[in-house]
C-alpha positions in Angstrom: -75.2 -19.1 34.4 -72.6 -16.6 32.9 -73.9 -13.2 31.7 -73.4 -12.6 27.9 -70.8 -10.7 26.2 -71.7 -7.2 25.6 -70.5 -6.0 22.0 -68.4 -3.0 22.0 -69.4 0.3 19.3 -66.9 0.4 16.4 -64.5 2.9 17.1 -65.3 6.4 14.5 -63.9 6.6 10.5 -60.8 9.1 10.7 -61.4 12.9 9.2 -59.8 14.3 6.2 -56.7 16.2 7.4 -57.8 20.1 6.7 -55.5 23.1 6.3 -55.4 25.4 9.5 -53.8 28.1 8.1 -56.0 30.6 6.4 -53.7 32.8 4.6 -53.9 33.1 1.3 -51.0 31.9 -1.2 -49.3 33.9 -3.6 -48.8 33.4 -7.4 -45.1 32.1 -8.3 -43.8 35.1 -10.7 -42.0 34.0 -13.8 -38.4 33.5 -13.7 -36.6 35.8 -16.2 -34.2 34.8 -18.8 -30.3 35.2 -17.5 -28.4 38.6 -18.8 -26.4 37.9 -21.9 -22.6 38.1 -21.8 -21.3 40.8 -23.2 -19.9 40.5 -27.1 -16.4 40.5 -27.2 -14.6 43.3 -29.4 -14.0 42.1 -33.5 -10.4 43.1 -33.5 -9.0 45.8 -35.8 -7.7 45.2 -38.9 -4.6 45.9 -37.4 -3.7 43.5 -35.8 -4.6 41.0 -38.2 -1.5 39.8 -40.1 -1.9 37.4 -43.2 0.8 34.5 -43.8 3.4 36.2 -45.8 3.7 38.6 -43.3 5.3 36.4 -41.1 9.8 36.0 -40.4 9.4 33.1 -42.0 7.4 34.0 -45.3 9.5 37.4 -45.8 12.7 34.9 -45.4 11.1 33.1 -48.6 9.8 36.1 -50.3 11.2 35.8 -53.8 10.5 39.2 -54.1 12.6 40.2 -50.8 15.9 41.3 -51.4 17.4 38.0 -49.5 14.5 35.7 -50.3 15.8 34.2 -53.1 19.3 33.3 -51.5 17.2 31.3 -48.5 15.3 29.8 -50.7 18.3 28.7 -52.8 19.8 27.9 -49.4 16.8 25.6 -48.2 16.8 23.6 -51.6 20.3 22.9 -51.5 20.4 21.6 -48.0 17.4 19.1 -48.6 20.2 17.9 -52.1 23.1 18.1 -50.0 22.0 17.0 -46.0 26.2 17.2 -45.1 26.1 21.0 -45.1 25.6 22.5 -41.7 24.0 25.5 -41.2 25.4 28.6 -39.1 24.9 28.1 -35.3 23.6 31.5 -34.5 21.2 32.4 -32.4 19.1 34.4 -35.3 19.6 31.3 -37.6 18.4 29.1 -34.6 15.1 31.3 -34.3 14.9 31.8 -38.6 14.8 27.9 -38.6 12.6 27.3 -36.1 9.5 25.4 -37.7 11.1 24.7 -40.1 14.2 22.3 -39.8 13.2 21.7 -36.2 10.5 21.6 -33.8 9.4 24.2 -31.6 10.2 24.0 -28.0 10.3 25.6 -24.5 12.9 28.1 -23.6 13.0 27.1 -20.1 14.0 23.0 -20.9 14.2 20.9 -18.4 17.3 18.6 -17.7 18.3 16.3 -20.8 17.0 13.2 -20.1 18.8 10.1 -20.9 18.4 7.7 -23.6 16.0 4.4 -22.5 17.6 1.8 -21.2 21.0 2.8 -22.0 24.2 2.6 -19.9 23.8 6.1 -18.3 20.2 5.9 -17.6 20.7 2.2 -15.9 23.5 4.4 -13.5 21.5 6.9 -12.7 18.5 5.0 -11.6 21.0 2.9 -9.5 22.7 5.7 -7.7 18.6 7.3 -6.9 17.9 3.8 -5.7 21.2 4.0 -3.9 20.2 7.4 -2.4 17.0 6.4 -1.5 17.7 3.1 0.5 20.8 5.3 2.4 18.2 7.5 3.2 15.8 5.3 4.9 19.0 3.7 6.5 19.9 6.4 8.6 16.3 7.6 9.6 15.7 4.1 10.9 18.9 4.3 12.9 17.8 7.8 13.8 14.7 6.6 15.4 16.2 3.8 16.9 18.8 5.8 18.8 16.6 8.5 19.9 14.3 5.6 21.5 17.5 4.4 23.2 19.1 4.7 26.4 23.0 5.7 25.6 24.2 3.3 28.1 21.9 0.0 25.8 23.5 1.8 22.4 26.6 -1.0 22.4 23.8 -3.5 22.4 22.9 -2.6 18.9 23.5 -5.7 16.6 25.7 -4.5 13.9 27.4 -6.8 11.1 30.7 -5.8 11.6 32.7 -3.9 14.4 35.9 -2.1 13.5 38.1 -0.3 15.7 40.2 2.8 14.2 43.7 2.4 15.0 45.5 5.3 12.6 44.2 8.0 10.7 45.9 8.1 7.0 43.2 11.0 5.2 40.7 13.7 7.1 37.7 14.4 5.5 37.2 17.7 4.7 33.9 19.6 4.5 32.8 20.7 0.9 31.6 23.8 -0.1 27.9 22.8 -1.5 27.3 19.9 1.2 23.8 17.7 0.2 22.4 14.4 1.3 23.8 12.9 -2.0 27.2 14.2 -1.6 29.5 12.1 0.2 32.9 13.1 2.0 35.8 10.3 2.2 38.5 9.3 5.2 40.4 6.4 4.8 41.8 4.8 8.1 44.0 1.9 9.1 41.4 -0.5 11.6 41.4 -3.8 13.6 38.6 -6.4 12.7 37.0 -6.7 16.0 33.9 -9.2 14.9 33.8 -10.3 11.9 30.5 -11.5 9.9 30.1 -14.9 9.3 31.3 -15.1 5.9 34.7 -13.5 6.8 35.6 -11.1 3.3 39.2 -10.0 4.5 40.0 -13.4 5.4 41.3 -11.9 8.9 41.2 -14.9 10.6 44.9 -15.6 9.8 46.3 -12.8 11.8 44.8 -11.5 14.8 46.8 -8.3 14.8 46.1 -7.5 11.0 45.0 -4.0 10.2 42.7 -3.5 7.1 42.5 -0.5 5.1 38.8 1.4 5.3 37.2 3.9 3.2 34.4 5.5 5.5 31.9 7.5 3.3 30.8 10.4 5.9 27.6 12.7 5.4 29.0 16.3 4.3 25.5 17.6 5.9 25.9 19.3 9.1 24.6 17.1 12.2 22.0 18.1 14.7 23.5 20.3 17.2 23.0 17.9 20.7 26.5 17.0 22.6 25.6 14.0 24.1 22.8 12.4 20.7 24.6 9.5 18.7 25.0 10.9 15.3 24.8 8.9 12.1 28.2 9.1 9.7 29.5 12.5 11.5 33.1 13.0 10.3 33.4 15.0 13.9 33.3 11.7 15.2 36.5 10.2 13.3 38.9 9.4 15.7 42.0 7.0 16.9 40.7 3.9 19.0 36.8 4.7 18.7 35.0 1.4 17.8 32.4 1.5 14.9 29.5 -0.5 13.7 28.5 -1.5 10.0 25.5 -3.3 8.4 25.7 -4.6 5.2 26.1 -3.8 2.1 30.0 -3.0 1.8 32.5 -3.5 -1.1 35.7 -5.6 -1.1 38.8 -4.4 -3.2 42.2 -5.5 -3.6 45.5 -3.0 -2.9 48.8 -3.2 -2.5 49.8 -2.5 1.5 53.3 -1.0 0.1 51.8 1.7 -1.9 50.1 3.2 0.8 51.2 6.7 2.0 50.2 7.6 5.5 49.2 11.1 5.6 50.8 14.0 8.1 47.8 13.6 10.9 48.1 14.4 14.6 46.0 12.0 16.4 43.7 12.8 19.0 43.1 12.0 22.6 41.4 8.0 21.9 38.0 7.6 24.0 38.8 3.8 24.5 40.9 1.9 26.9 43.4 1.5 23.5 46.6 3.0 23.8 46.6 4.8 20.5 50.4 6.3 20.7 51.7 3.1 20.7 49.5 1.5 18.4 50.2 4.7 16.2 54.2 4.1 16.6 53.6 0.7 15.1 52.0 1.8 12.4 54.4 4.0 11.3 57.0 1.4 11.8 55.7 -0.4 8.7 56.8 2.3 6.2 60.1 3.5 8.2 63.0 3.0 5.6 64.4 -0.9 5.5 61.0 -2.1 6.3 60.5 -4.7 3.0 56.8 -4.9 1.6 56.7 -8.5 2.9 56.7 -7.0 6.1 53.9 -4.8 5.6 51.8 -7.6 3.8 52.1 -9.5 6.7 50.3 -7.0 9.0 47.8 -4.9 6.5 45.5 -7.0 4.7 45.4 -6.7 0.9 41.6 -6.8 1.0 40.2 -2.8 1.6 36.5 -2.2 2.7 33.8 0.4 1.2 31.2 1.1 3.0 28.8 3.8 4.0 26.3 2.2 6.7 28.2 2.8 9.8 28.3 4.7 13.6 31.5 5.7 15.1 30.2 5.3 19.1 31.7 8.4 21.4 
């Protein structure tokens, strides 16, 4: 027979919690009001001044010895609006408030009116600007993360090769990132994009007239970097590489004056002196402009998105 269950005492009620400290507390002390601020000084009579003592008011003080004569002066222009005032600089500050609005000494630049034909330019040359900008500092980052021996496998949309030299850029003296320098040069259409703008496809041998739009900024100083539109790199039989966009315009070969140039040494396997001689042949005396049509292209190219590879 099983033993019965023995019932267990309920377990104690829990105390009230009681303070253990016995210090006594201290009375909070009134907070006291924050010091007033000073009272600023009245001013002096002084340095009050009542209306008609203004420039203006004297001006029109019929009781001035020239305040009649402004007065007169001011009436007659609101009759007559044709008569121009004096373009002094004491009638510009007498008239100021009055027949114009008050304005800043140091103006900014005139800006120009909305929408017109000068404000549409100048927003497309900043846009301009801008997307040239972020051009070359994606090229920049692509060539510094590239071996110089994997630089031809860049995939440009056009490759030129400079064959004669007709105009030398020259530096300028304020150079900027949105100041260009030109040099024009006579080149061979080694690949051309796919829709073909010269049309060189007739004549394998034709040269083509190019306007290359070099940085006047100084380039980083490293001998062997790949530099972005240096005119230090223009030079005979060096190949270059252009992306999109470029501009297409019409010439005539026969007006074109090759300049006094002394080529240099070329980099390429190209045999510049003789490829020099036959350009020079083309505007020797006798030589007929069908001649030279039949060699240089009538189309020109504009571009500024290019490398001239050492």
């Amino acid at each position: 027979m099983n033993a019965p269950l023995r019932q267990l005492p309920a377990p104690p009620a829990p105390s009230a919690l009681v303070a253990s400290s016995s210090k006594p507390t201290t009375p909070l002390k009134p907070l006291a009001p924050p010091p007033l601020a000073p009272t600023k000084a009245v001013p002096s009579d002084r340095a009050l001044r009542t209306i008609s003592t203004t420039l203006i008011a004297r001006a029109n003080d019929l009781f001035t010895d020239n305040g009649v004569s402004e007065l007169a002066s001011i009436l007659l222009h609101d009759q007559h609006p044709d008569i121009q005032y004096r373009s002094t600089p004491e009638d510009v500050d007498e008239r100021r408030g009055i027949m114009m609005s008050p304005e800043k000494r140091t103006k900014g630049k005139e800006k120009f009116a909305r929408d017109g034909l000068a404000a549409r330019a100048a927003a497309m040359y900043d846009r301009s600007d801008a997307s040239l900008s972020l051009w070359e500092a994606e090229m920049a980052h692509a060539l510094s993360s590239m071996a110089p021996s994997s630089r031809r496998g860049l995939n440009p949309d056009m490759r030129l090769r400079i064959v004669h030299i007709l105009h030398v850029p020259t530096p300028v003296p304020n150079p900027s990132s949105k100041v260009s320098i030109p040099g024009v040069a006579l080149c061979h259409l080694l690949a051309a994009p796919s829709s073909d703008p010269l049309g060189s496809s007739k004549s394998k041998d034709a040269l083509c007239v190019v306007l290359f739009s070099f940085s006047s900024l100084s380039p980083p100083v490293q001998p062997h970097a790949q530099t972005i539109r240096n005119p230090e790199d223009f030079a005979e039989g060096r190949e270059v590489y252009v992306w999109k966009p470029w501009q297409c315009i019409v010439i005539d070969p026969s007006a074109i004056e090759l300049g006094r140039y002394s080529p240099s040494v070329p980099d390429g396997n190209v045999n510049a002196g003789a490829v020099d001689a036959e350009a020079f042949e083309l505007f020797a005396p006798g030589v007929t402009g069908a001649r030279r049509r039949g060699v240089i292209l009538e189309t020109a190219l504009i571009f500024e998105r290019f490398i001239v590879l050492k």
